[in-house]
MITORGU-740604 format. One record per atom (N, C-alpha, C): residue number from 1; x, y, z. Coordinates in Angstrom, 2 decimals. Layout:
// residues N
PT   resi        c1        c2        c3
PT    NUM         X         Y         Z
...
This chain:
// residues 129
PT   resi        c1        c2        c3
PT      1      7.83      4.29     -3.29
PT      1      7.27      4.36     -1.96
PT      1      8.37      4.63     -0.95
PT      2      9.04      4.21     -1.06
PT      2     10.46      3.86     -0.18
PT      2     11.34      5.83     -0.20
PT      3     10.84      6.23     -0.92
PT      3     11.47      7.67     -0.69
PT      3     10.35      8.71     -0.33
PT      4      9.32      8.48     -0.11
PT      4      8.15      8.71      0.31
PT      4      8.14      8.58      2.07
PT      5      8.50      7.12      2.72
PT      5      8.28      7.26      3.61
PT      5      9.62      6.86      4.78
PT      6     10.66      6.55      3.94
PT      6     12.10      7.17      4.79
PT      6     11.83      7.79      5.68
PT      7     12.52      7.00      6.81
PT      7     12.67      8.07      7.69
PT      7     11.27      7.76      8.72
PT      8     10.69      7.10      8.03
PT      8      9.60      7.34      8.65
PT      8      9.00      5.79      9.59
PT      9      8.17      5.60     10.93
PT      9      8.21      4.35     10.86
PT      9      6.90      3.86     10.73
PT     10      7.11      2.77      9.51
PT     10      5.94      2.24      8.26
PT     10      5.37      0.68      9.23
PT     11      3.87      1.10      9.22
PT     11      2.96      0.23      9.66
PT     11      2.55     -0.59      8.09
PT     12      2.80     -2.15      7.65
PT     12      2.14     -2.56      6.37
PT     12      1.07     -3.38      6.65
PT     13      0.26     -3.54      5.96
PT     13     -1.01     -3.69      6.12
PT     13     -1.65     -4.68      5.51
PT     14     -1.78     -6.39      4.61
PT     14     -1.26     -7.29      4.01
PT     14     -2.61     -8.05      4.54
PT     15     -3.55     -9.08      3.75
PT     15     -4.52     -9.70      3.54
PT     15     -4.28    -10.63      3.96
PT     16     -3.01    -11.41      3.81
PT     16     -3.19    -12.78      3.98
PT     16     -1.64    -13.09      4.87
PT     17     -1.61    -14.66      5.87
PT     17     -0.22    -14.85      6.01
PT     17      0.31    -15.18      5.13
PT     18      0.34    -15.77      4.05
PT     18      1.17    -15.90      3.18
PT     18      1.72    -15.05      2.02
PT     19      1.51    -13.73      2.63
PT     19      2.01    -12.89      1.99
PT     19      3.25    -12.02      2.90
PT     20      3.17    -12.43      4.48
PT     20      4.36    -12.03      4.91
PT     20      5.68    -12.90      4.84
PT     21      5.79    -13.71      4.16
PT     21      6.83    -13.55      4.23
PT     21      7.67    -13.44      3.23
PT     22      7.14    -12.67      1.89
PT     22      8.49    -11.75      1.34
PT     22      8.51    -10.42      2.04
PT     23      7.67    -10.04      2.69
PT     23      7.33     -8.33      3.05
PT     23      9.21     -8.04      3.31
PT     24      9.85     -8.60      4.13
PT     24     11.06     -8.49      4.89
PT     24     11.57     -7.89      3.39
PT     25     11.58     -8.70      2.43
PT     25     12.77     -8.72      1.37
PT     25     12.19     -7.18      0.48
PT     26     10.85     -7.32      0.61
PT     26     10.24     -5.95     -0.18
PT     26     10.84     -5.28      0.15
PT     27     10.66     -4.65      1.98
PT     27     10.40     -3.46      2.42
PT     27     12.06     -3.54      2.78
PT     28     13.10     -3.50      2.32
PT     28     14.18     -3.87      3.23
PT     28     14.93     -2.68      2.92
PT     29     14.85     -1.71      2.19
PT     29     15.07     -0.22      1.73
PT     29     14.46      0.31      2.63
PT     30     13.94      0.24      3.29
PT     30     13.89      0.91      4.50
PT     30     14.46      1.19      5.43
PT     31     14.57      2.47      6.07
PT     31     15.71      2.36      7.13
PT     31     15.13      1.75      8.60
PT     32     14.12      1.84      9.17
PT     32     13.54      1.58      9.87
PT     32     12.61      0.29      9.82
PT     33     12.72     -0.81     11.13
PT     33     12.41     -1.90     11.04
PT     33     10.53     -1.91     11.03
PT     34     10.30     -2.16     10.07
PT     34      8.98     -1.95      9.81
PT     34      7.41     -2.83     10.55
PT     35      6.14     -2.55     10.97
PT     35      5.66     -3.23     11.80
PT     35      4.15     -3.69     10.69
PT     36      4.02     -4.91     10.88
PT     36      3.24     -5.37     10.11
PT     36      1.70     -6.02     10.81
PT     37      0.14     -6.16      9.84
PT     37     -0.83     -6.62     10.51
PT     37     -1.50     -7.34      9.27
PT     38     -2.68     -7.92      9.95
PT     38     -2.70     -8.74      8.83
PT     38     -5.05     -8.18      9.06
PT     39     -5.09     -7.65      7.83
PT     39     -6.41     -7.20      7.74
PT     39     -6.93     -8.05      6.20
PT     40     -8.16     -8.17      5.88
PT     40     -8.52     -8.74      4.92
PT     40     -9.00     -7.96      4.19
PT     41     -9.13     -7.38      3.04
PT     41    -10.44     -6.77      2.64
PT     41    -11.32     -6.71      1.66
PT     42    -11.37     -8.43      1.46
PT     42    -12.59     -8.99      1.69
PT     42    -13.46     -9.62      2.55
PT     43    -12.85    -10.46      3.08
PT     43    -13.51    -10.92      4.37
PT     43    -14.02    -10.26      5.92
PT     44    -12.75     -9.39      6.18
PT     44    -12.84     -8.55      7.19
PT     44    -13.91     -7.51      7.27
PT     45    -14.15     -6.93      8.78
PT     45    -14.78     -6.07      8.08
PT     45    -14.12     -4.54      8.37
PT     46    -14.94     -3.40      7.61
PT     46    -13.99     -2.57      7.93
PT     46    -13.55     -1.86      9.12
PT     47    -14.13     -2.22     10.45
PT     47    -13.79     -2.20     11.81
PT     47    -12.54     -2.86     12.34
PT     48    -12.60     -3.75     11.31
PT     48    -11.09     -4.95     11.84
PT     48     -9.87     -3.91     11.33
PT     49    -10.45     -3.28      9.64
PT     49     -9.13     -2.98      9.11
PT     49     -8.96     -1.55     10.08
PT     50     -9.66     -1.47     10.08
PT     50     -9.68      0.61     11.40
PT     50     -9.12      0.02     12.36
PT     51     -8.92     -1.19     13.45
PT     51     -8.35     -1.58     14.13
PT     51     -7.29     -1.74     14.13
PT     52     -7.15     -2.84     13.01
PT     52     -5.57     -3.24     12.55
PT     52     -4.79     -1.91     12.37
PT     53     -5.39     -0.79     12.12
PT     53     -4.56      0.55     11.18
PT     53     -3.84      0.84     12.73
PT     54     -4.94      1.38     13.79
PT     54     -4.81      1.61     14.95
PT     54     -3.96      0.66     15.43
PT     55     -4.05     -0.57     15.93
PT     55     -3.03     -1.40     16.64
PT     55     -1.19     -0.68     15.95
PT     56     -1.36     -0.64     14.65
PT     56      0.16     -0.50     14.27
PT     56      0.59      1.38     14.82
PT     57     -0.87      1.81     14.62
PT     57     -0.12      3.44     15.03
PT     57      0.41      3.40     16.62
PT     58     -0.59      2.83     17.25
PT     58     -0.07      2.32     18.82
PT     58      1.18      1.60     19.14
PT     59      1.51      0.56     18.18
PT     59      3.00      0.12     17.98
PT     59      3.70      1.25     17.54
PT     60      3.88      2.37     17.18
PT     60      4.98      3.32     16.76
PT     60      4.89      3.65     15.28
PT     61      3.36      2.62     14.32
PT     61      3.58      3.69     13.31
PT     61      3.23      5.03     12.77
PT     62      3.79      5.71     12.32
PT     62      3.41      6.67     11.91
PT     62      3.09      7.06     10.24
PT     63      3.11      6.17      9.30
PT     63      2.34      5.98      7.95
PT     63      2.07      4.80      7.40
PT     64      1.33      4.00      7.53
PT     64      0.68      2.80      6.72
PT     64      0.59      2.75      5.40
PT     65      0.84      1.38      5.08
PT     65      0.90      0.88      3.64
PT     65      0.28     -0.14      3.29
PT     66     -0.86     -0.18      2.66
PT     66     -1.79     -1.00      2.28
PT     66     -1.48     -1.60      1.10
PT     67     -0.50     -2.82      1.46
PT     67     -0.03     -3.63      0.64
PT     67     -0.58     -5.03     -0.12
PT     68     -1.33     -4.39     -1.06
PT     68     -2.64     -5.59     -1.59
PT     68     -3.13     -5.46     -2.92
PT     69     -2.86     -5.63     -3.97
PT     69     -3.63     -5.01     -5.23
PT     69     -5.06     -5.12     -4.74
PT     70     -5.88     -5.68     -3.96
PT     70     -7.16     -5.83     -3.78
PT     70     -7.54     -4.51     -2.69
PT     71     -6.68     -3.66     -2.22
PT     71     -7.14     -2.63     -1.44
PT     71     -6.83     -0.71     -1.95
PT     72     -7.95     -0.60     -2.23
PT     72     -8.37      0.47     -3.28
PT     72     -8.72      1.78     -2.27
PT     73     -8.94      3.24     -3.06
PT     73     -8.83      4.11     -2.50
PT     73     -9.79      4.64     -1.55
PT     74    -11.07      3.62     -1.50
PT     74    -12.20      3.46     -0.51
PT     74    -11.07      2.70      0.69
PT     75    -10.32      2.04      0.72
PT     75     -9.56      1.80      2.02
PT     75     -9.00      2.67      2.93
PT     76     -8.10      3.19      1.62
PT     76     -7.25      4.45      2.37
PT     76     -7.77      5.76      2.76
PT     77     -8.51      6.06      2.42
PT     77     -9.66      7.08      2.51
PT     77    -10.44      6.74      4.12
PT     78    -10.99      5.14      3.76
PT     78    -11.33      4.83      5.56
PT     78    -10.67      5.42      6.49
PT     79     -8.89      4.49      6.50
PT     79     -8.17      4.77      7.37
PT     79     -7.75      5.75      7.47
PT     80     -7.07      6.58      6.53
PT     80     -6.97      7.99      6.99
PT     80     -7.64      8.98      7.71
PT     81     -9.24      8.73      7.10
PT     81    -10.10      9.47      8.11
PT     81    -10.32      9.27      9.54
PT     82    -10.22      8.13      9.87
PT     82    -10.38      7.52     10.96
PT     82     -9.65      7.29     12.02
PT     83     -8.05      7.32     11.54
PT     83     -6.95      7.36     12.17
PT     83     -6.24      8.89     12.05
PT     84     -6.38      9.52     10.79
PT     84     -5.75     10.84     10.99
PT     84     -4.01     10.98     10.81
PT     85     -3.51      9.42     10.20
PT     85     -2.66      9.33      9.86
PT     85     -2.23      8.92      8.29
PT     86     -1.20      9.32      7.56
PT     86     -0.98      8.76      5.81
PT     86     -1.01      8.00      6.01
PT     87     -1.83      7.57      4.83
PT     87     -1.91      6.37      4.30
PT     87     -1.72      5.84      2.74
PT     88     -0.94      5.00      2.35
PT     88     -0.24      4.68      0.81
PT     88     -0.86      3.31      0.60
PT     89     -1.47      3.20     -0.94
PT     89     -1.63      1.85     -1.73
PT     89     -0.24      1.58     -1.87
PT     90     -0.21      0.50     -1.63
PT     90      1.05     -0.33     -2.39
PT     90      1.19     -0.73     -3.58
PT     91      0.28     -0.72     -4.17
PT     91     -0.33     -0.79     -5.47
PT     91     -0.01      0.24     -6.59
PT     92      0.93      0.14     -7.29
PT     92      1.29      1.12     -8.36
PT     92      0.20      1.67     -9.81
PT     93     -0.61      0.66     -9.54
PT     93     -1.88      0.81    -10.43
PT     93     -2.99      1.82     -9.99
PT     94     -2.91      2.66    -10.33
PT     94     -4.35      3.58    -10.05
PT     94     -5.62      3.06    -10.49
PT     95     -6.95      2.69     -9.17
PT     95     -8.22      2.15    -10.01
PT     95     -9.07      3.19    -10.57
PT     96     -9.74      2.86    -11.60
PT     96    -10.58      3.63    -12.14
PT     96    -11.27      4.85    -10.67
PT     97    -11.09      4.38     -9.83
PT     97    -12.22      5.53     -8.79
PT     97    -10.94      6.46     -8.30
PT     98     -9.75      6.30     -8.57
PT     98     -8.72      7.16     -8.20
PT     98     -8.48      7.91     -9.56
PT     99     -8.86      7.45    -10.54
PT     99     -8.45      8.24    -11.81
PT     99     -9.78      9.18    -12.05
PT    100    -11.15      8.69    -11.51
PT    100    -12.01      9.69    -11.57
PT    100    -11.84     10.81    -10.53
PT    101    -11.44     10.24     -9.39
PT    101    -10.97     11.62     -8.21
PT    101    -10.09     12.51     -8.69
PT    102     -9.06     12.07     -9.68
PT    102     -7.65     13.15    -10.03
PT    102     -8.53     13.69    -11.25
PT    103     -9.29     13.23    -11.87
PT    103     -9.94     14.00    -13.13
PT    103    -10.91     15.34    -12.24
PT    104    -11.35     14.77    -11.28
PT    104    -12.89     15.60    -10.60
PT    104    -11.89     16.68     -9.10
PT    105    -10.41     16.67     -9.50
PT    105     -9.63     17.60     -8.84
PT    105     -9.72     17.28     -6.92
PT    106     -9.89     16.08     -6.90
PT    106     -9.94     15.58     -5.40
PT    106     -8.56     15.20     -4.94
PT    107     -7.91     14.76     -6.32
PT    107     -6.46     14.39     -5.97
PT    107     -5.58     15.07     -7.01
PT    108     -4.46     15.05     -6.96
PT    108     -3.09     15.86     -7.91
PT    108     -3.31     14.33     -8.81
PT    109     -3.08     15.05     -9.62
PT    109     -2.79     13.61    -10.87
PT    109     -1.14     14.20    -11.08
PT    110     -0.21     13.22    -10.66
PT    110      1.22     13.12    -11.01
PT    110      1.88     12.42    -12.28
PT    111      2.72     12.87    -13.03
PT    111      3.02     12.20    -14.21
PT    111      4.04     11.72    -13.47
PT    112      4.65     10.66    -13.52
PT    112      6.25      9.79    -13.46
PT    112      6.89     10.70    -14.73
PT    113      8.42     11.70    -14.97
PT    113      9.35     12.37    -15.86
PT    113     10.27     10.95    -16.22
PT    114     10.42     10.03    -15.83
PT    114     11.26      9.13    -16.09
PT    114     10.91      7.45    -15.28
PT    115     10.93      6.42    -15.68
PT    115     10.50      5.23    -15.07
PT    115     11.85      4.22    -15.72
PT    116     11.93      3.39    -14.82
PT    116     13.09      2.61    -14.75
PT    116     12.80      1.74    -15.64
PT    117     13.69      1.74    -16.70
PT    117     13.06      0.24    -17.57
PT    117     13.25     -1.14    -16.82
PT    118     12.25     -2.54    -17.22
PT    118     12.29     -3.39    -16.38
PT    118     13.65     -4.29    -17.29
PT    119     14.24     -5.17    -16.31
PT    119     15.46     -5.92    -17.31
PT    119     15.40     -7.27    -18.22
PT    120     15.57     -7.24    -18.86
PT    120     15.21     -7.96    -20.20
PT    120     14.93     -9.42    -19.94
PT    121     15.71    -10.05    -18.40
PT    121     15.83    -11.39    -18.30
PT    121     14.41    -11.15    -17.36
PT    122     14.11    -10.82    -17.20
PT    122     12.30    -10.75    -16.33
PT    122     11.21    -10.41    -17.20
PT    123     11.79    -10.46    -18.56
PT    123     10.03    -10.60    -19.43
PT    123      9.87    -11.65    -19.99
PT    124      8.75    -12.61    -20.16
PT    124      8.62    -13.11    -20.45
PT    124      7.48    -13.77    -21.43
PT    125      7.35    -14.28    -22.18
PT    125      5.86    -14.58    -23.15
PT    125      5.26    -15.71    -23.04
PT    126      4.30    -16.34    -23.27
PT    126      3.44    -17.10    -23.30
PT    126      2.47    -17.10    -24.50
PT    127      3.05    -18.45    -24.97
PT    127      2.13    -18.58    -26.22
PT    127      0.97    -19.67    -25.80
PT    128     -0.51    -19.48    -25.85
PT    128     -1.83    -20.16    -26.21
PT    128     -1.73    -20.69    -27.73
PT    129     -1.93    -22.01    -27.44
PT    129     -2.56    -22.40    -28.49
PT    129     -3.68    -22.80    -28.55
């Protein structure tokens, strides 16, 4: 994401307060001090999150990041239309309705040529008994 929107200044977009405060340590590859809101999307409705998108473009952003595994490509699709500005899942997981759009040629389906392996002291197992 972070070479995506360099350069650029990033509105994030986050469900809950207790999720700001790693955002700082996430987003900190950024060159630009980044502006944050806090939308739900479950609870909210989607007027709040079209708001929230708006309040941050009015603060100076110019691409939003919908930082939530719970906010899917019916979000970004809202806000983009509505605001007329990019908009990015934060979410590295594609949901099934984004993998039917890149199959049905609505979106580029991108392969990753190379992915960073993760480091050995961060896996971990769990045995059930």
């Amino acid at each position: 994401v972070a070479s995506i929107v360099d350069g650029h200044q990033v509105g994030v977009i986050v469900p809950i307060e207790e999720l700001m405060d790693n955002q700082e340590a996430k987003w900190h590859v950024l060159e630009k001090v980044h502006l944050y809101a806090l939308a739900n999307q479950f609870w909210d409705s989607e007027a709040k999150l079209i708001a929230d998108g708006k309040e941050l473009f009015e603060r100076g952003a110019d691409v939003l990041i919908l930082d939530c595994l719970g906010f899917h490509q019916h979000h970004r699709d809202l806000l983009q239309k509505a605001l007329d500005v990019p908009v990015l899942l934060g979410s590295a997981t594609p949901s099934l309705e984004t993998l039917h759009n890149a199959r049905a040629g609505r979106y580029a389906h991108l392969r990753l040529q190379r992915s960073e392996p993760l480091a050995h002291d961060t896996l971990h197992s769990v045995h059930y008994a």
